[in-house]
C-alpha positions as YAML, in Angstrom:
chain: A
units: angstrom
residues:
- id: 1
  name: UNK
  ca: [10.35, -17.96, 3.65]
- id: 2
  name: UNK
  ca: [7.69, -20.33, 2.16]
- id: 3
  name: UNK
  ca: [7.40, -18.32, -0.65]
- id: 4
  name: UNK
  ca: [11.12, -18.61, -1.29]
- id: 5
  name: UNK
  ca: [10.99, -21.81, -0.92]
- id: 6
  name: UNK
  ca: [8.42, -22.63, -3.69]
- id: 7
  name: UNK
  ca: [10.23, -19.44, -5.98]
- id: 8
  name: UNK
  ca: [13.73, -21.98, -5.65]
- id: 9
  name: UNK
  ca: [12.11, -24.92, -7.17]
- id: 10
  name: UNK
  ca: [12.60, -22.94, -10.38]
- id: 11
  name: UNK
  ca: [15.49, -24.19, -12.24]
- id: 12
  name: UNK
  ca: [18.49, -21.70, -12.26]
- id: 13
  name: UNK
  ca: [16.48, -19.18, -10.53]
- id: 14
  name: UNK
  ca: [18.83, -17.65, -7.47]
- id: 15
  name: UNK
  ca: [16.00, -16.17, -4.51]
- id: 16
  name: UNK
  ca: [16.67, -14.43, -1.99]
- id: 17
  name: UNK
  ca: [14.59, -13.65, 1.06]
- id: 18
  name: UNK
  ca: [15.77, -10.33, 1.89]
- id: 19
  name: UNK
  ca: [16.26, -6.70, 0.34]
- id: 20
  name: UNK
  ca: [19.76, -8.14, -1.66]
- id: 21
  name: UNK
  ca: [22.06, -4.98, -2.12]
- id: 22
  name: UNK
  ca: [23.43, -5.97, -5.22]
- id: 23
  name: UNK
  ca: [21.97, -8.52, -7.79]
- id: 24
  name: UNK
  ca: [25.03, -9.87, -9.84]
- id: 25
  name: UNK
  ca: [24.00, -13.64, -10.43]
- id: 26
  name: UNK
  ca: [21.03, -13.93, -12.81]
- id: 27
  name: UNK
  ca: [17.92, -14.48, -12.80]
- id: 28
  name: UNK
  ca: [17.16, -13.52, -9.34]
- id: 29
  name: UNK
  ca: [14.04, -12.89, -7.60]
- id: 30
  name: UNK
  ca: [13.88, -10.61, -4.56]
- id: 31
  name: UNK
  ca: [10.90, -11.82, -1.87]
- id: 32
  name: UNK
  ca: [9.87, -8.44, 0.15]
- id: 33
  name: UNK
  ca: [7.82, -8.03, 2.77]
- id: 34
  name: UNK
  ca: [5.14, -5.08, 1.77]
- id: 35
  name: UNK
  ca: [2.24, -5.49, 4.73]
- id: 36
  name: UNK
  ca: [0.45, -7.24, 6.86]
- id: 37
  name: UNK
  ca: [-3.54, -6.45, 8.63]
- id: 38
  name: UNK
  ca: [-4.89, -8.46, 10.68]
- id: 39
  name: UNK
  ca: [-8.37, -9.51, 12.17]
- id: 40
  name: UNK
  ca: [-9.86, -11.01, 14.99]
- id: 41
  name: UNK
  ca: [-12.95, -13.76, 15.52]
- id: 42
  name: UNK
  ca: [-14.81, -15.73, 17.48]
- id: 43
  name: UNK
  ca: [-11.83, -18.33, 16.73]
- id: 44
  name: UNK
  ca: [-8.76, -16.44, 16.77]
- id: 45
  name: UNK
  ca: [-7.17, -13.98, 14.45]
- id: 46
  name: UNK
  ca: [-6.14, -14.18, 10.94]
- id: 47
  name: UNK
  ca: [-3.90, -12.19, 9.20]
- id: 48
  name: UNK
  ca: [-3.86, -10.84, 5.38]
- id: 49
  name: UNK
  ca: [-0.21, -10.10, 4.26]
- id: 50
  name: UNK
  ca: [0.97, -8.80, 0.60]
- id: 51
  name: UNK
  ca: [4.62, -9.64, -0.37]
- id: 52
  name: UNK
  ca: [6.06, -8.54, -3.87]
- id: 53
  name: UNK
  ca: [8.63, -10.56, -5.52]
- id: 54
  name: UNK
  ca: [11.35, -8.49, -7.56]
- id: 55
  name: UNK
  ca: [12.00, -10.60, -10.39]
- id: 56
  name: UNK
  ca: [15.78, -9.35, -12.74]
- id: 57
  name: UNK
  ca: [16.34, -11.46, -16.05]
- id: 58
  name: UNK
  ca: [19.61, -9.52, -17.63]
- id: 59
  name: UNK
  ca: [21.27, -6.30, -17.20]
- id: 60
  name: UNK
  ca: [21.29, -6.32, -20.79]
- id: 61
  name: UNK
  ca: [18.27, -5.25, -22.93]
- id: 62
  name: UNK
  ca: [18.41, -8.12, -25.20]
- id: 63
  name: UNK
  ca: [15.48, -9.98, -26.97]
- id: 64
  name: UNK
  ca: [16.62, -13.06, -25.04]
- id: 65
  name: UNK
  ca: [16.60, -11.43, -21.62]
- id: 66
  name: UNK
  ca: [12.64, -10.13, -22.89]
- id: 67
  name: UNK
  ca: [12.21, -13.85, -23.81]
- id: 68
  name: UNK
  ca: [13.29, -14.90, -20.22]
- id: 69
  name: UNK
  ca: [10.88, -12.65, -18.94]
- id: 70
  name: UNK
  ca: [7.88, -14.39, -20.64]
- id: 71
  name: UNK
  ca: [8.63, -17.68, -19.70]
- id: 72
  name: UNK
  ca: [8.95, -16.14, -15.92]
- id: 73
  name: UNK
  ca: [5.60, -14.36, -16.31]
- id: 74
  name: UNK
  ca: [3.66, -17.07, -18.31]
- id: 75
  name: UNK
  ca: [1.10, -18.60, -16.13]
- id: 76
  name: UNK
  ca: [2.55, -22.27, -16.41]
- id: 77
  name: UNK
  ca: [5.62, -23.72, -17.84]
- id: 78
  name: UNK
  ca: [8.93, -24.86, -15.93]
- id: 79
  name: UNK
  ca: [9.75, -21.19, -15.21]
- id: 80
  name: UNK
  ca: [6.52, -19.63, -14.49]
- id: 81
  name: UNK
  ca: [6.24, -17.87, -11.42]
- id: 82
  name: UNK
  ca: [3.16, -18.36, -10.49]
- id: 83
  name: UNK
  ca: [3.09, -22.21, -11.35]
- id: 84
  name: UNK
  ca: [5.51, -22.56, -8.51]
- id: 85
  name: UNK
  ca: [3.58, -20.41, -5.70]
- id: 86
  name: UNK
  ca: [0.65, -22.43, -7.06]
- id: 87
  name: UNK
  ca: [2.36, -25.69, -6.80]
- id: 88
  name: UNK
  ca: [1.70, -25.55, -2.98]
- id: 89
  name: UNK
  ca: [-0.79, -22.65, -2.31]
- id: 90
  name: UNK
  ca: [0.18, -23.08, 1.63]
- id: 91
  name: UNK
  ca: [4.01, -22.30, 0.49]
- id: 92
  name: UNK
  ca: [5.19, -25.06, 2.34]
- id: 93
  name: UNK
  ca: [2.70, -24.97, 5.56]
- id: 94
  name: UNK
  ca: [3.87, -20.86, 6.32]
- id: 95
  name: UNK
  ca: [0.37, -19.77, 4.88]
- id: 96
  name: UNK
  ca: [-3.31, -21.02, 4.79]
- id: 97
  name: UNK
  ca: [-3.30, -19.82, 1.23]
- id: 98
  name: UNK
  ca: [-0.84, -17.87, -0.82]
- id: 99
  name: UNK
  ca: [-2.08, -16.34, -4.60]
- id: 100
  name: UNK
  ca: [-0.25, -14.25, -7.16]
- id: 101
  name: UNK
  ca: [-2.31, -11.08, -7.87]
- id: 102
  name: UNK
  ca: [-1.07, -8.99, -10.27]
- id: 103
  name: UNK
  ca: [2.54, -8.26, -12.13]
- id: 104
  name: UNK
  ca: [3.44, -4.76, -13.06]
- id: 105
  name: UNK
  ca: [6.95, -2.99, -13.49]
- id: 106
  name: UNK
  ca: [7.35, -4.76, -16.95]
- id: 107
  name: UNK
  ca: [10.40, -4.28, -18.73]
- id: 108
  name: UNK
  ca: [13.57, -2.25, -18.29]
- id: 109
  name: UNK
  ca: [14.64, -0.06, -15.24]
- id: 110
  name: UNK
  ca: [17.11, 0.70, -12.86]
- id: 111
  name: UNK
  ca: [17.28, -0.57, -9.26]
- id: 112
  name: UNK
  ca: [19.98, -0.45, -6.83]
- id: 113
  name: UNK
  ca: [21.98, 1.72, -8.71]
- id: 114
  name: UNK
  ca: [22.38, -0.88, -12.01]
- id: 115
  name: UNK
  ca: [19.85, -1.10, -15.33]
- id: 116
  name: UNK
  ca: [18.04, -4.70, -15.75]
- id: 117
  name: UNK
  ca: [15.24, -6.19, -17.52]
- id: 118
  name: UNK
  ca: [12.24, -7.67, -14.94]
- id: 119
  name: UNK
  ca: [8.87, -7.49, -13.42]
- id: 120
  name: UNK
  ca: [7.11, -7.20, -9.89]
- id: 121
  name: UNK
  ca: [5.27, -10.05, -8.73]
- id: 122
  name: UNK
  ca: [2.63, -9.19, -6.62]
- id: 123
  name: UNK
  ca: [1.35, -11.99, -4.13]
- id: 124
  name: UNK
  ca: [-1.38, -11.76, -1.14]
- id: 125
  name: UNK
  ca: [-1.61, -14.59, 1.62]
- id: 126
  name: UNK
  ca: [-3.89, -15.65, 4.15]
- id: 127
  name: UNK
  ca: [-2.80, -17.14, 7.86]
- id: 128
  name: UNK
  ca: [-4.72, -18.14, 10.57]
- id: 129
  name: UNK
  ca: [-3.80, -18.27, 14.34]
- id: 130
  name: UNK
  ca: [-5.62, -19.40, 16.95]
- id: 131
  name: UNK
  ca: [-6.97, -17.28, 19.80]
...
């Protein structure tokens, strides 16, 4: 949820925080839940999770909807992805610290049965709880 939270601040962005059936309203980002490990201490147990955003642009493979895409993927900027998970690296007090690692899946594909331009953002988070 925290994650979703920070992903919303992005203007015009529609986020969901579950595996969405369809995707009709665009851009759209898809927060799943990929895995979680966890390990104990003297102190209590923390927990290392990875979650991978699925972000759609355009069903259409345009030069605007590749356009879109940059500003998405560019490090900073009003639509950047990971300028907004960065914004508040605790996602809203639901992590100890929350970091985009890696974006792959670049470009045009289909998913759930339709074709659309995106990426998958890949992010890993920390979270402690005490013992």
């Amino acid at each position: 949820d925290g994650l979703a939270v920070r992903l919303a601040t992005i203007s015009g962005l529609r986020v969901f925080d579950y595996p969405a059936e369809s995707v009709n309203d665009l851009p759209a980002a898809i927060v799943l839940f990929e895995s979680r490990d966890a390990a104990v201490g003297l102190g209590g147990s923390s927990f290392v999770g990875l979650l991978k955003v699925v972000l759609l642009v355009s069903s259409a493979d345009t030069q605007q909807a590749y356009d879109a895409l940059d500003a998405f993927m560019d490090p900073t900027g009003a639509s950047s992805v990971q300028a907004a998970a960065d914004g508040d690296s605790t996602w809203g007090g639901k992590v100890d610290d929350g970091r985009l690692v890696s974006v792959d899946d670049v470009g045009r594909r289909k998913l759930w049965g339709g074709w659309y331009v995106g990426a998958d953002f890949h992010f890993r988070f920390v979270k402690g709880a005490a013992g």
